[in-house]
C-alpha positions as CSV (number, residue, x, y, z in Angstrom):
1,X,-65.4,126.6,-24.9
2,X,-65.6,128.4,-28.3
3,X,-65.6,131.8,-29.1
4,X,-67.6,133.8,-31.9
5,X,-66.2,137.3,-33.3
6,X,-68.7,138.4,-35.7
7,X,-67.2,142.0,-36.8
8,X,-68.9,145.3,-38.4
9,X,-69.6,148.9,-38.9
10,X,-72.2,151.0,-38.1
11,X,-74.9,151.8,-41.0
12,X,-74.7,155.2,-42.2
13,X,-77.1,157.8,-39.3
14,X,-76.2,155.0,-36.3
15,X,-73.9,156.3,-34.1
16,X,-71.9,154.6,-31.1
17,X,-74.3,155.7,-28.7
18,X,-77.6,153.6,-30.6
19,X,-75.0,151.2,-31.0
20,X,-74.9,150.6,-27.3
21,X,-78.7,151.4,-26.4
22,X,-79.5,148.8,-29.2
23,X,-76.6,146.5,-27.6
24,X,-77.9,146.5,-24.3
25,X,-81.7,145.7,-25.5
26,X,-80.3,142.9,-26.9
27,X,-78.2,141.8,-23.9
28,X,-81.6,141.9,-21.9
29,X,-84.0,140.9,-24.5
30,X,-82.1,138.0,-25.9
31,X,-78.6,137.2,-24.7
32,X,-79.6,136.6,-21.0
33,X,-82.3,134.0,-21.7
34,X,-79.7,131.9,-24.3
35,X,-78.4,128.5,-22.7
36,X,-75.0,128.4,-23.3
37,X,-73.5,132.3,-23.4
38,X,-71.1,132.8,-21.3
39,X,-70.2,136.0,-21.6
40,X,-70.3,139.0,-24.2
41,X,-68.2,142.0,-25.4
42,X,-68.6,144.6,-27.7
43,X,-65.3,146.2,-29.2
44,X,-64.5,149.0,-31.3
45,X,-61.0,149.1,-32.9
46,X,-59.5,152.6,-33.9
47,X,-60.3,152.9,-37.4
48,X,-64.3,152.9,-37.2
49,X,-65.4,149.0,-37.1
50,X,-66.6,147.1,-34.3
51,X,-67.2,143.9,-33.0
52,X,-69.6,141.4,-30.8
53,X,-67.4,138.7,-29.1
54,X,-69.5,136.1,-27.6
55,X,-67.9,132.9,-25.6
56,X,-70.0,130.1,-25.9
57,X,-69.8,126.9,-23.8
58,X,-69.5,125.0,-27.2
59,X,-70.2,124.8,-30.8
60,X,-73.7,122.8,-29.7
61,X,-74.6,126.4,-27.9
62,X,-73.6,127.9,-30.5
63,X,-75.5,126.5,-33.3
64,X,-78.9,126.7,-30.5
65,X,-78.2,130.4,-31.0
66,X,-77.7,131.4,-34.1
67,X,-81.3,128.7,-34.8
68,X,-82.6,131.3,-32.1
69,X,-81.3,134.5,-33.9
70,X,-83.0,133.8,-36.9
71,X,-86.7,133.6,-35.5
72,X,-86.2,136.3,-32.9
73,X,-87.6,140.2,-34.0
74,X,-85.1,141.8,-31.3
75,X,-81.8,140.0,-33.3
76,X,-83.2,141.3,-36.4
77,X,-83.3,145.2,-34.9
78,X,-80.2,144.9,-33.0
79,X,-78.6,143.2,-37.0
80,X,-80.7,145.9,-38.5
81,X,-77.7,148.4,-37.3
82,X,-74.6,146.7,-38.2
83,X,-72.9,146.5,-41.8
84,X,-71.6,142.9,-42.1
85,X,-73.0,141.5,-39.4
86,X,-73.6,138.3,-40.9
87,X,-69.7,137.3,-41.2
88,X,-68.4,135.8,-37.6
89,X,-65.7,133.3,-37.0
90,X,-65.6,130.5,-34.6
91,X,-62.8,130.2,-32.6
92,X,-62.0,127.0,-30.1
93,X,-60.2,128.0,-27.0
94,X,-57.3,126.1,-26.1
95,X,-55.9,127.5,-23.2
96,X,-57.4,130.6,-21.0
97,X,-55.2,132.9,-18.7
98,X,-56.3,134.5,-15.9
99,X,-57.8,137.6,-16.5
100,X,-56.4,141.2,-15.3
101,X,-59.1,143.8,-14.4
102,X,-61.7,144.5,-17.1
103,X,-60.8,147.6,-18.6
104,X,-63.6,150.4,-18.3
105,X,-64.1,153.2,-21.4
């Protein structure tokens, strides 16, 4: 399993709550037809950036993706948003814990 963290800020006039709507567009309108997601989260730390984490089955997923991201006119709206968006890291998971309840905002 691999893990992407691509993190950003918000353009200037976006604010947390087009953030989301925009987020959960793209959940329907993209994510959920990709082979190979696992799962998604989007984070915000305390200082103003954000983040999409994305678990991937493997770096073969991923690369099927991010091909798919770059023909795909709901990626670009949902990128449109963000400030840095095209910066991620690729992280392999080497060992997973069990995890504790999912916290709620």
């Amino acid at each position: 399993m691999h893990i992407a963290l691509a993190p950003f800020r918000l353009v200037a006039g976006i604010t947390e709550d087009d953030l989301v709507a925009a987020s959960d567009g793209f959940e329907r309108e993209f994510v959920q037809n990709q082979d190979g997601i696992l799962r998604r989260t989007l984070l915000k730390d305390g200082e103003g950036g954000y983040a999409d984490l994305v678990f991937f089955e493997g770096l073969a997923a991923i690369e099927r993706v991010v091909e798919a991201e770059r023909n795909s006119d709901v990626c670009a709206a949902f990128f449109s948003i963000m400030d840095g968006a095209d910066e991620h890291r690729v992280y392999e998971v080497i060992k997973s814990y069990d995890p504790g309840p999912t916290p709620t905002a």
